[in-house]
C-alpha positions, 0 to 999 in steps of 0.5 A: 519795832520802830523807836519813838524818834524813828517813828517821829522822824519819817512822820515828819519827813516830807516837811524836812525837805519840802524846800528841796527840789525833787519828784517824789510823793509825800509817800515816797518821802515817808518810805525812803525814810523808813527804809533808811532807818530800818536796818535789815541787814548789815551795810551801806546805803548807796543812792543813784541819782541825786537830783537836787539831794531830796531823796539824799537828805531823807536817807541821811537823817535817817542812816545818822538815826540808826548810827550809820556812819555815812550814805554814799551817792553818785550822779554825774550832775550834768546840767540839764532837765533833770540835773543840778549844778553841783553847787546846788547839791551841795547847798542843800545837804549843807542846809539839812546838816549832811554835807558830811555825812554823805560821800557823793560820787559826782560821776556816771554810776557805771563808772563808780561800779568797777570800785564800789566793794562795800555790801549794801543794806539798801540800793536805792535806784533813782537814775537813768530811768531807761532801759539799759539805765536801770539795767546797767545799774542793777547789774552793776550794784546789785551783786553787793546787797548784804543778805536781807538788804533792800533794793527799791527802784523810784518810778516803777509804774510811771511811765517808764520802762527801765525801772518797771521792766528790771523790777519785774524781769530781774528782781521778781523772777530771781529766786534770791528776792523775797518781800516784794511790792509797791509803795507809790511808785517805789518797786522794792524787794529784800534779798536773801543770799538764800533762795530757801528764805525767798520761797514763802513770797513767790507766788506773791511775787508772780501775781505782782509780775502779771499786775504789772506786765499788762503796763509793759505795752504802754511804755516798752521801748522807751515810747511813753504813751501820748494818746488819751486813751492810751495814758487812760488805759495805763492807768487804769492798769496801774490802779490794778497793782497794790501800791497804797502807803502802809503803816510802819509797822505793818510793812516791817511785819510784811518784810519779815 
């Protein structure tokens, strides 16, 4: 069951860093901040890619709510489209009040994984959204989640294929995930170090594998639609995949 001030506090996320440059949904917002503030499992919270730190921000507040003692995060930062100067960065979690209550890795993620030792309550997944970049990144943390952590993958039915095709090949299929599903374009999964504890959810998670597979066409390859109908016709596939906002309550039961 969730406190009065966790409860309050994922209500109120998205206003908190509204002035925080990002691209994620008020939804998203919302879970980000339910899943920092859950704790499933024993662990960290390791953020891959951090943009200009919205996301960051929202699983710091929240860590610091359920007595974590930090978040950590790692982005090269490389100056670009989807990059931000270090300063920037800085700046904002300076703002929200979490500058150091994050240890931020300013450096390729598959650079950090050799070091990286500390099992995970939650692997949030926001980098290079290709396919060897999603890849690379699961393979390289993932084998760190604590039993009953959650891994979530930003993106995973926009039109990209990294984070669609790793959620449906390597967390779907993998016995050792169980709850699995949508909130927006977030693919999450908890894993259990216990296939036994994963069996009651995969059926569920196969009839979300074939939801999904029929985008893969649309976006494999790194080749994004550009066509009309082609943009149509995966939406009108996506439509077709439970990814609806649940209340608080309702996803912890489904969790469970």
């Amino acid at each position: 069951m969730l406190g009065k001030t966790l409860t309050e506090y994922v209500t109120a996320a998205p206003e908190i860093v509204k002035n925080v440059g990002g691209y994620l949904s008020d939804r998203e917002i919302r879970f980000l901040a339910l899943l920092g503030g859950s704790r499933l499992a024993d662990g960290e919270i390791l953020e891959i890619g951090s943009f200009q730190g919205k996301s960051t921000v929202i699983l710091a507040k929240a860590a610091n709510l359920v007595g974590d003692a930090r978040i950590s995060a790692v982005d090269p930062l490389v100056v670009g489209e989807y990059n931000s100067p270090r300063e920037l960065i800085d700046k904002n979690l300076s703002d929200a009040g979490v500058k150091d209550f994050v240890d931020f890795h300013q450096m390729m993620s598959h650079e950090l994984a050799p070091e990286w030792s500390q099992p995970l309550r939650l692997l949030w997944i926001d980098g290079d959204h290709s396919y060897v970049g999603a890849s690379t990144d699961f393979n390289g943390f993932a084998h760190h989640l604590a039993d009953g952590g959650i891994i979530a993958f930003h993106d995973t039915i926009n039109f990209y294929d990294g984070s669609l095709r790793v959620f449906m090949e390597d967390v779907l299929l993998n016995e050792h995930f169980g709850a699995a599903g949508l909130w927006g374009t977030i693919g999450w999964a908890r894993y259990h170090t216990d296939p036994a504890f994963a069996l009651q959810h995969r059926q569920r998670n196969l009839d979300l594998y074939r939801r999904l597979s029929r985008l893969v066409p649309y976006v494999a390859f790194g080749n994004a639609p550009t066509d009309w109908w082609s943009k149509a016709s995966f939406r009108f596939h996506r439509c077709r995949v439970p990814h609806q906002e649940l209340a608080p309550e309702k996803w912890l039961k489904a969790v469970a």
